[in-house]
ZAMARGU-4260 file (C-alpha; in steps of 0.2 Angstrom, whole numbers, plus 5000, padded with zeros to 4 digits):
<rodrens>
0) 5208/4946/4953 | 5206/4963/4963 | 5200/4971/4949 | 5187/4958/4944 | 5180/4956/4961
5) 5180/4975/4962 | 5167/4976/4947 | 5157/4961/4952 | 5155/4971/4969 | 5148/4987/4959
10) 5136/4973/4951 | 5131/4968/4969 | 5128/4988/4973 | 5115/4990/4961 | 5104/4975/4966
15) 5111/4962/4952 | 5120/4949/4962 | 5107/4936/4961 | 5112/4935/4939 | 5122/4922/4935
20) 5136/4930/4924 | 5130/4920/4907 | 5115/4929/4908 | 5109/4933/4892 | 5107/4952/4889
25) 5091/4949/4877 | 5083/4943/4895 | 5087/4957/4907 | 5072/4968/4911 | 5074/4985/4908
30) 5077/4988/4924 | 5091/4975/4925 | 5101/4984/4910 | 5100/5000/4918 | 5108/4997/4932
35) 5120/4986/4924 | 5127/5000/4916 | 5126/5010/4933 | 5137/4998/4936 | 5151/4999/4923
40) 5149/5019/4924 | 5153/5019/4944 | 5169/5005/4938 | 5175/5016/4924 | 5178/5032/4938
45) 5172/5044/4924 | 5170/5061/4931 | 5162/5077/4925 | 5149/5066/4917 | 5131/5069/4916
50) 5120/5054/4920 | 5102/5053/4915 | 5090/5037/4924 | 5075/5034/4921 | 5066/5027/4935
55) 5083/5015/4939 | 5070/5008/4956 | 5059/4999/4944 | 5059/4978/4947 | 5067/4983/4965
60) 5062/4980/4982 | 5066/4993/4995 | 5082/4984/5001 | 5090/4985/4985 | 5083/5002/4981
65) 5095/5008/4995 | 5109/5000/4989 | 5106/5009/4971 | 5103/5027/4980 | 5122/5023/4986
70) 5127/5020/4971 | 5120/5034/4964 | 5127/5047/4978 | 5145/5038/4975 | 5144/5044/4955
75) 5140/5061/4962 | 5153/5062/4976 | 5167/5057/4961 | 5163/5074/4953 | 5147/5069/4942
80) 5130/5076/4939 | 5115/5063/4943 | 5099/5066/4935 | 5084/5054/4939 | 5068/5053/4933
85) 5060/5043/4948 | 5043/5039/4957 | 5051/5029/4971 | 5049/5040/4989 | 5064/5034/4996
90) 5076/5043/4981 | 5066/5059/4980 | 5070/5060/5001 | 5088/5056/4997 | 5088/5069/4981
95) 5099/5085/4985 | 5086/5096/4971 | 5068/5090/4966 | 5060/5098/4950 | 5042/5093/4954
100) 5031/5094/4935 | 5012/5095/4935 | 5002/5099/4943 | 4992/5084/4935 | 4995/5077/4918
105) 4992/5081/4898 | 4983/5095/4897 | 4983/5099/4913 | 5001/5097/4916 | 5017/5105/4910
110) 5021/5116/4923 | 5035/5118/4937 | 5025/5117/4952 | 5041/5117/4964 | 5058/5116/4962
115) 5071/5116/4980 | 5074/5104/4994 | 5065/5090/4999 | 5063/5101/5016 | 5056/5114/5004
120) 5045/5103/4997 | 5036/5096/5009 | 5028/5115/5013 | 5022/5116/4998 | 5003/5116/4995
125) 5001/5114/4978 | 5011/5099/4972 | 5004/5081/4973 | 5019/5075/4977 | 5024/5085/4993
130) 5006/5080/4998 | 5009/5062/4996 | 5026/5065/5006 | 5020/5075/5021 | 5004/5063/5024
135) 4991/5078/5019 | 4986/5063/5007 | 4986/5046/5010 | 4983/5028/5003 | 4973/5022/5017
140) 4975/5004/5024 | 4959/4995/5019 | 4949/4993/5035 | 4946/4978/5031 | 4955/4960/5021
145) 4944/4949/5012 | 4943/4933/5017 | 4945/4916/5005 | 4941/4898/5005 | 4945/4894/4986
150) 4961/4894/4982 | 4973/4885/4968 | 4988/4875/4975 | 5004/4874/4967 | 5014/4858/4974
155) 5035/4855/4971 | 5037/4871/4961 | 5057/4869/4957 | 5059/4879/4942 | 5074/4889/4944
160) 5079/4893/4961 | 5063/4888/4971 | 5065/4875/4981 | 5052/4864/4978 | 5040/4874/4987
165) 5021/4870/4991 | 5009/4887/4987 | 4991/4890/4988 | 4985/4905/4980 | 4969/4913/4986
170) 4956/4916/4974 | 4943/4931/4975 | 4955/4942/4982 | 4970/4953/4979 | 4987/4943/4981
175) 5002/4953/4983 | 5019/4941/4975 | 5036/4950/4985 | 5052/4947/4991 | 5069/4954/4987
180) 5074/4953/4967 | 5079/4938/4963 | 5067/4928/4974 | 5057/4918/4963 | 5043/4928/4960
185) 5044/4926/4941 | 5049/4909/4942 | 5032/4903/4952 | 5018/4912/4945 | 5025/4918/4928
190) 5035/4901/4923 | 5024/4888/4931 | 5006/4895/4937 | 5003/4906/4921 | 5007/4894/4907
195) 5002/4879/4917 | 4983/4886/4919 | 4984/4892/4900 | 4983/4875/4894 | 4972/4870/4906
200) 4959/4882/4901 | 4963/4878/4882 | 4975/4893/4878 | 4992/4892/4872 | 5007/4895/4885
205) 5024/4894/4883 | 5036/4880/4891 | 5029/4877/4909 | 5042/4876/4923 | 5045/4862/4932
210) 5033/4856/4946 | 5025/4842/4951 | 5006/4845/4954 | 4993/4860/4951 | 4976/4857/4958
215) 4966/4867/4970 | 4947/4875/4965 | 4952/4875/4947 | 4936/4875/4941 | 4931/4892/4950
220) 4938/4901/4936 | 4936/4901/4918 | 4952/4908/4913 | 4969/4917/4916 | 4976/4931/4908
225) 4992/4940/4909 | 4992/4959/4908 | 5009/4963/4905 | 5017/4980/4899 | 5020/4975/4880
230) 5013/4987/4867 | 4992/4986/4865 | 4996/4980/4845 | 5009/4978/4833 | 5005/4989/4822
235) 5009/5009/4822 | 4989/5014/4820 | 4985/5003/4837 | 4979/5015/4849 | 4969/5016/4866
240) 4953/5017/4855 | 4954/5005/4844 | 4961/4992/4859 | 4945/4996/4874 | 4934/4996/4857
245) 4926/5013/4857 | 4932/5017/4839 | 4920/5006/4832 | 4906/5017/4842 | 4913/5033/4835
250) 4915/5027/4818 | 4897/5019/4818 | 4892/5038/4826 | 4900/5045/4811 | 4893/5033/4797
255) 4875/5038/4804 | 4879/5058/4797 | 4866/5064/4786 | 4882/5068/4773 | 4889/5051/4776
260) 4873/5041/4770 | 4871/5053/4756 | 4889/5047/4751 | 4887/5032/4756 | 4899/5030/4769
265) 4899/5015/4782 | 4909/5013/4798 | 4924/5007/4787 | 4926/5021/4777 | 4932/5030/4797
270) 4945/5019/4800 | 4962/5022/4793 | 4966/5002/4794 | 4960/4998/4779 | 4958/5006/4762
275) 4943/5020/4756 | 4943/5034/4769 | 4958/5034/4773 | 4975/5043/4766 | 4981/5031/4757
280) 5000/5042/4753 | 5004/5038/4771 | 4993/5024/4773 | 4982/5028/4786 | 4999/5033/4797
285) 4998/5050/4795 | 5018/5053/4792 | 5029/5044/4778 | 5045/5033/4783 | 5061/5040/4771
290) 5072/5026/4771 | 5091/5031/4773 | 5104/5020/4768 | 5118/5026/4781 | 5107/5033/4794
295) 5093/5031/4804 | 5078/5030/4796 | 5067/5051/4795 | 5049/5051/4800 | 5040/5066/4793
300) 5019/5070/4794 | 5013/5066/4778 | 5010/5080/4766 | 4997/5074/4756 | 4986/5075/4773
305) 4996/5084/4785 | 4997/5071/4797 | 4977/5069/4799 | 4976/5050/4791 | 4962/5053/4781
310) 4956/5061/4763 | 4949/5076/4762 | 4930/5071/4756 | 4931/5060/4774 | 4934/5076/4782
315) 4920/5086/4776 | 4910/5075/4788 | 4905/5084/4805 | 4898/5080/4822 | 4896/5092/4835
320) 4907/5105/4823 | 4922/5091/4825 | 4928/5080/4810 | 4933/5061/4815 | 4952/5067/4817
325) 4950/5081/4828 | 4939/5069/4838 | 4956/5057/4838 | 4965/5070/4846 | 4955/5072/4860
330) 4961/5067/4877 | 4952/5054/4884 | 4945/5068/4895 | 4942/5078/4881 | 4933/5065/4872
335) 4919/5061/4888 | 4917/5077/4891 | 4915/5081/4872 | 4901/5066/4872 | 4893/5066/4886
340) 4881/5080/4883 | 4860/5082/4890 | 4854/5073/4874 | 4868/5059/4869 | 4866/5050/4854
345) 4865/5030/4857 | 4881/5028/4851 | 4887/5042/4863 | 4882/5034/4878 | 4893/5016/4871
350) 4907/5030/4870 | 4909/5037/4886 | 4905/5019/4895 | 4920/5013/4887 | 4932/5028/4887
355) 4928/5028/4908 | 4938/5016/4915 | 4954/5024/4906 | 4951/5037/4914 | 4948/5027/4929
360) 4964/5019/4927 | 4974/5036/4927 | 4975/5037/4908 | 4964/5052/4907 | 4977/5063/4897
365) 4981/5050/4884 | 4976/5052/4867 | 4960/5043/4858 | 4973/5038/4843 | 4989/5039/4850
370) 5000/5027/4841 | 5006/5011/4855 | 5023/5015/4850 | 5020/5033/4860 | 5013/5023/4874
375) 5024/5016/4890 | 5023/4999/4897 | 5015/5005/4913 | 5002/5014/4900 | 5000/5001/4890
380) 4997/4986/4905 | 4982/5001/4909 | 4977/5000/4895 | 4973/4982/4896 | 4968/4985/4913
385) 4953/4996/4907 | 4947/4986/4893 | 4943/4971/4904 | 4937/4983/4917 | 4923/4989/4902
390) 4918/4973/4901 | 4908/4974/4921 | 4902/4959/4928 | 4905/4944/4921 | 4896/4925/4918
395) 4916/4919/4918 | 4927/4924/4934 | 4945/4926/4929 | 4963/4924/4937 | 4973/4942/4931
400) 4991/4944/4934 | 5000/4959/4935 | 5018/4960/4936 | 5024/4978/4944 | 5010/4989/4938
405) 5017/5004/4949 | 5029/5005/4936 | 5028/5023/4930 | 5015/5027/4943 | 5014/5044/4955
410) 5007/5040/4971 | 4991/5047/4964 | 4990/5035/4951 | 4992/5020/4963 | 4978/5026/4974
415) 4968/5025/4954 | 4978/5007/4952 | 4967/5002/4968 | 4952/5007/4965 | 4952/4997/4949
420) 4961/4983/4954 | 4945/4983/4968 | 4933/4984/4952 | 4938/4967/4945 | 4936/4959/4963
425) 4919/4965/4965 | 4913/4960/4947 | 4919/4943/4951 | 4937/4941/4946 | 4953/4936/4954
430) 4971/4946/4957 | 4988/4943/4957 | 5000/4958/4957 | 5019/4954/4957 | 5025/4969/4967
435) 5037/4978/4979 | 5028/4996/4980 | 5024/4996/4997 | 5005/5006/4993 | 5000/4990/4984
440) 5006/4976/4996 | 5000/4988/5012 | 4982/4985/5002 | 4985/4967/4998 | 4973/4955/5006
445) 4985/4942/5006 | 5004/4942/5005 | 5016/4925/4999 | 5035/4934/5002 | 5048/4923/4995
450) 5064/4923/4996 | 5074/4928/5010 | 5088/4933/4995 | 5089/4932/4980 | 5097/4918/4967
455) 5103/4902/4976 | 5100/4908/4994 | 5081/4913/4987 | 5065/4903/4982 | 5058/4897/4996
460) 5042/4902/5006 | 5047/4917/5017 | 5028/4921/5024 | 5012/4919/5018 | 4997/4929/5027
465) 4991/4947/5029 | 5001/4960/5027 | 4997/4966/5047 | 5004/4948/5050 | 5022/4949/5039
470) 5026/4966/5048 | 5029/4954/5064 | 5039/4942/5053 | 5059/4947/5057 | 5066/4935/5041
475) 5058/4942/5030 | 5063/4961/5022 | 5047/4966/5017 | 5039/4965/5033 | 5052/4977/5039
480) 5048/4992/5025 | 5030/4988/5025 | 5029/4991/5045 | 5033/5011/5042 | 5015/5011/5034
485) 5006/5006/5049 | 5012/5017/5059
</rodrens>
């Protein structure tokens, strides 16, 4: 029995006691499964091991993130070697050595800005993150909260561990979802709100959790939509410009050549989805699959194109001295710089409109035909993120959910986050953000905390109100991390 309850207590260290143990693997986050095995490494009392994490804070609130830095510290005080890949500021303070990469991303990234202490760090000028760390930069409290009067009212949400709780979610506004993990954050808007309003808007949602009433101002929105961090397409050749629909503007920019009419090229014969223009050796993938019967399967580029996706004849075709695969390969910066020019072509000014809000969203070093396999989740919600964002003002005001989209996010990104998530609000539309990065909920206008634990002794209704007023509430945890950023 010691031996058991010494390894459910390592499960408890990392953040997990709220699992039940019959939890199904195929159901734990990310997140979840990384520390899970944080947990079986610290009970196995390896030593001389090298351990490699990548951002193990994601799906934690600050209380459970400092249980994990323990962790973490007790695999390196038994004689290992803890190597963390992390955004969170609480385990870059509690780091013995930062390698600080930058100073911004893609192109313009790639370097080791600093490398040393945390003291260290916070004198250096020219890295973001020490910036960020010593207050020279700052996500500023809004000076403001929006006020609401519409709203949609969930009443005897019991799914899981909530215990039968009555909620009203504000419309028109940015609403921050918190409280420890575990709480019943998921449970109540991504088991019970989201599919519940899907079928009522005439979409398809899975199996609704159980409650017994939704009602509220309903009819104030046209829609609800889910931007979660699963891959922009299923297919290898998605990419951010065919998902925010600018491809269709570059292909039509590339059908209007004078070569291409002589040829008789239209906008199809530019995209490597379907057959004529495009390689059709690799299929439009630009690199061949060899199947190997023991082994993991080998990628290699294509040789028949060299990894550009498209015949030569397609090739010949130039605009501004670049050929539709070079323009591809552009950044997202690249590409607006590349076609915003003095005298744009129609087609040109369709291109930038819609490539900006990626770079809006952070996402200015991604490539226009990067493959979604290449993409993070945090990327790929972005991605989404900037598409609708494209879209402007709107006749139908929606209801958007976001479940953690810090994940992956430098402090520099968040304060990019913000500024979009305030776009959707001014042209008419709705937020939920299901969060425990404190520069989101600080910027929240409205806060529902579940909680206080997680599992049984979770799902009830901690707080609800401002996030000025939660720092004065003493059950609930958030209130006490959050009030360090009033200060």
């Amino acid at each position: 029995m010691t031996e058991i309850t010494s390894r459910l207590q390592f499960i408890l260290d990392v953040g997990l006691g709220y699992l039940t143990l019959n939890r199904l693997s195929s159901t734990l986050s990310g997140g979840e499964s990384q520390r899970i095995n944080i947990a079986k490494y610290l009970g196995s009392s390896l030593v001389g091991s090298m351990y490699i994490l990548d951002e193990p804070s994601i799906g934690l609130h600050p209380r459970d993130t400092y249980n994990l830095i323990k962790v973490l510290k007790s695999l390196r005080d038994i004689g290992n070697t803890v190597i963390v890949v992390e955004h969170d500021e609480d385990i870059m303070r509690n780091s013995d050595y930062l390698i600080d990469i930058g100073p911004l991303a893609g192109n313009d990234g790639g370097n080791i800005v600093f490398e040393g202490s945390h003291s260290d760090l916070l004198n250096e000028n020219e890295s973001l993150t020490a910036n960020y760390l010593n207050k020279n930069l700052i996500i500023e409290v809004p000076a403001q909260r929006r006020n609401w009067k519409e709203y949609i009212e969930i009443k005897g949400a019991r799914e899981n561990n909530l215990k039968g709780i009555n909620v009203k979610i504000p419309l028109h506004i940015l609403t921050a979802i918190t409280g420890v993990s575990g709480s019943g954050k998921t449970s109540l808007i991504k088991n019970i709100l989201y599919p519940a309003l899907k079928k009522i808007y005439g979409g398809y949602g899975d199996k609704t959790g159980k409650f017994d009433k939704i009602g509220g101002d309903i009819n104030s929105i046209f829609n609800i939509e889910m931007v979660d961090q699963n891959p922009i397409g299923k297919s290898s050749r998605s990419n951010p410009a065919t998902y925010i629909k600018a491809y269709d503007e570059i292909r039509e920019l590339f059908s209007n050549q004078p070569l291409s009419k002589l040829r008789g090229y239209k906008p199809g014969f530019f995209s490597f989805n379907v057959e004529g223009g495009r390689c059709e050796e690799c299929e439009g993938a630009g690199e061949v699959t060899i199947e190997m019967q023991f082994m993991a399967d080998i990628k290699l580029v294509c040789e028949n194109c060299k990894g550009s996706r498209f015949k030569t004849e397609v090739l010949d075709i130039i605009y501004k001295g670049k050929n539709i695969s070079q323009i591809l390969n552009f950044s997202v910066d690249e590409a607006i710089t590349f076609f915003n020019t003095k005298e744009k072509h129609p087609s040109e000014n369709k291109i930038v409109s819609k490539l900006k809000p990626l770079a809006e969203v952070g996402l200015g070093y991604v490539k226009l035909g990067q493959p979604s396999s290449t993409l993070s989740g945090g990327e790929a919600q972005r991605i989404k993120l900037a598409y609708f964002l494209s879209k402007g003002v709107t006749e139908n005001p929606t209801l958007f959910i976001f479940d953690e989209p810090t994940t992956g996010l430098h402090f520099h990104d968040i304060q990019k986050l913000l500024f979009s998530f305030n776009a959707l609000i001014k042209n008419g539309h709705s937020l939920i953000v299901i969060e425990h990065n404190s520069e989101i909920i600080k910027s929240a206008d409205w806060i529902i905390d579940l909680g206080a634990e997680g599992g049984e002794k979770g799902g009830n209704i901690v707080f609800e109100g401002t996030p000025e007023d939660i720092i004065k509430c003493k059950n609930s945890y958030t209130g006490a991390f959050l009030e360090k950023h009033f200060k």
